[in-house]
C-alpha positions in Angstrom: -28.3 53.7 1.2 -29.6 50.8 -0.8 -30.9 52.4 -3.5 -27.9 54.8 -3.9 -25.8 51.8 -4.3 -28.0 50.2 -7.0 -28.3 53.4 -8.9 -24.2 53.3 -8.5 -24.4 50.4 -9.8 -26.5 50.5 -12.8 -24.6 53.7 -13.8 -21.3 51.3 -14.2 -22.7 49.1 -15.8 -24.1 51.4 -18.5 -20.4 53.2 -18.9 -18.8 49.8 -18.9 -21.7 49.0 -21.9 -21.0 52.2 -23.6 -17.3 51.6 -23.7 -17.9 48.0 -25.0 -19.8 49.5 -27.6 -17.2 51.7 -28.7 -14.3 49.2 -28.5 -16.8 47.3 -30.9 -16.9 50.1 -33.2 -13.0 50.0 -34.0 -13.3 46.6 -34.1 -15.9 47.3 -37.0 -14.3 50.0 -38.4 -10.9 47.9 -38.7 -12.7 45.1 -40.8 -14.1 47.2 -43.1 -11.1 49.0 -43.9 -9.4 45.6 -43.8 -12.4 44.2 -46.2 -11.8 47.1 -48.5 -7.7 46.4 -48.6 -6.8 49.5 -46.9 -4.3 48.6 -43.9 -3.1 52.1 -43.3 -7.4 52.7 -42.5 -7.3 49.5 -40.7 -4.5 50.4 -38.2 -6.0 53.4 -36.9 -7.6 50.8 -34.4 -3.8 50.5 -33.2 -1.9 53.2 -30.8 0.6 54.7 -33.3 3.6 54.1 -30.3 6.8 52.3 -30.8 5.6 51.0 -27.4 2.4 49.2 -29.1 3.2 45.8 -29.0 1.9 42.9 -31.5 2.5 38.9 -30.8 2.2 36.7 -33.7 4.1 32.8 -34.0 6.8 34.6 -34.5 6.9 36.6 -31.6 6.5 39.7 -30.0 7.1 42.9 -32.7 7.2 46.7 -31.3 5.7 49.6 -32.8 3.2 50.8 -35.3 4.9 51.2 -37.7 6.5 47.9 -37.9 2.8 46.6 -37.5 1.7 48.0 -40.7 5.1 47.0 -42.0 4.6 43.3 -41.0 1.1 43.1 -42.7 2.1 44.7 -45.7 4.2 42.2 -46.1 2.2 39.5 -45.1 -1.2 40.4 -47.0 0.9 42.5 -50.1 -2.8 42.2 -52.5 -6.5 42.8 -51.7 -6.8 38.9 -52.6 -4.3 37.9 -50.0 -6.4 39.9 -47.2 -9.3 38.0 -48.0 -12.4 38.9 -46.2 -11.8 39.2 -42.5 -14.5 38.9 -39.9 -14.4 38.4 -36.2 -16.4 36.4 -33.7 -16.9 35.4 -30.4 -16.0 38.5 -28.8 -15.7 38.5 -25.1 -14.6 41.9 -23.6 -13.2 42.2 -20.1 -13.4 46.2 -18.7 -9.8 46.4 -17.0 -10.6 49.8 -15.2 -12.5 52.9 -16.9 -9.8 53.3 -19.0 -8.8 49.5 -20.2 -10.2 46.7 -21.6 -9.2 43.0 -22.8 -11.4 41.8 -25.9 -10.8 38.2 -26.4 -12.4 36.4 -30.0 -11.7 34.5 -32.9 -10.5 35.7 -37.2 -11.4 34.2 -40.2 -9.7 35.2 -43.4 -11.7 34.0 -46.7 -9.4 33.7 -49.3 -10.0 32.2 -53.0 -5.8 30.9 -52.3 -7.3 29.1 -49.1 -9.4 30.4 -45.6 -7.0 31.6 -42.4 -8.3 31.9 -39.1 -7.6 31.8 -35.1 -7.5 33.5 -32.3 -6.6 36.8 -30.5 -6.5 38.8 -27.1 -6.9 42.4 -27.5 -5.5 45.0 -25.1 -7.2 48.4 -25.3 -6.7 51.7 -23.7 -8.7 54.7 -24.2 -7.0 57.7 -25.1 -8.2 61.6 -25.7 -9.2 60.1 -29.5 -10.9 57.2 -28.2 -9.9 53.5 -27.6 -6.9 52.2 -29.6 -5.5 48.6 -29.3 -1.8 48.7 -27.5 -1.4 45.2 -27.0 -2.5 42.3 -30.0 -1.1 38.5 -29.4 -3.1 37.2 -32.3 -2.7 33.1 -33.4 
């Protein structure tokens, strides 16, 4: 019985590692379509919902498509994206199916660096983990 449970065991652990790795990936994937000033590439990493909800100092935001919206306004130039990079990451498995991915941005920018903080919540779907919940500082 013991060593079913530790073979149990270990086989979580290496799903739970294999889903990290994958969050990591869109992660990735987002800052180097961020890095190369393509945010319509960058928000793949997001669930295109209305119900996808982004927190920023001004608030909570719903939907996609006002995502996008919001940083296309915000970051209207390649120069004003900067080069993003993120650090830190901690990732919390919520279930098989969820995870919370805490870590720190940095924007460098020639106008002036940005940077802070941000609590990811992902879900995996049929095409793979997309961020439904951002509250980034």
């Amino acid at each position: 019985m013991k060593k079913v449970l530790l073979l149990l065991f270990f086989s979580v652990l290496q799903i739970f590692s294999a889903q990290e790795e994958n969050i990591l990936k869109v992660m990735a994937n987002q800052q180097i379509a961020w890095n190369a000033g393509n945010l319509d590439q960058f928000m793949q990493g997001y669930w295109n919902s209305e119900e996808m909800m982004f927190i920023g100092k001004s608030g909570p935001n719903y939907g996609w498509q006002k995502t996008l919206d919001n940083y296309k306004k915000s970051y209207p130039t390649k120069e004003k994206m900067g080069t993003l990079s993120f650090t830190d990451q901690k990732i919390k498995m919520l279930g098989k199916d969820y995870a919370q991915v805490f870590g720190k941005w940095h924007l460098q920018r020639t106008e002036g660096d940005l940077g802070g903080i941000y609590t990811l919540i992902f879900q995996k779907f049929k095409n793979g983990w997309k961020i439904i919940s951002d509250h980034t500082e």
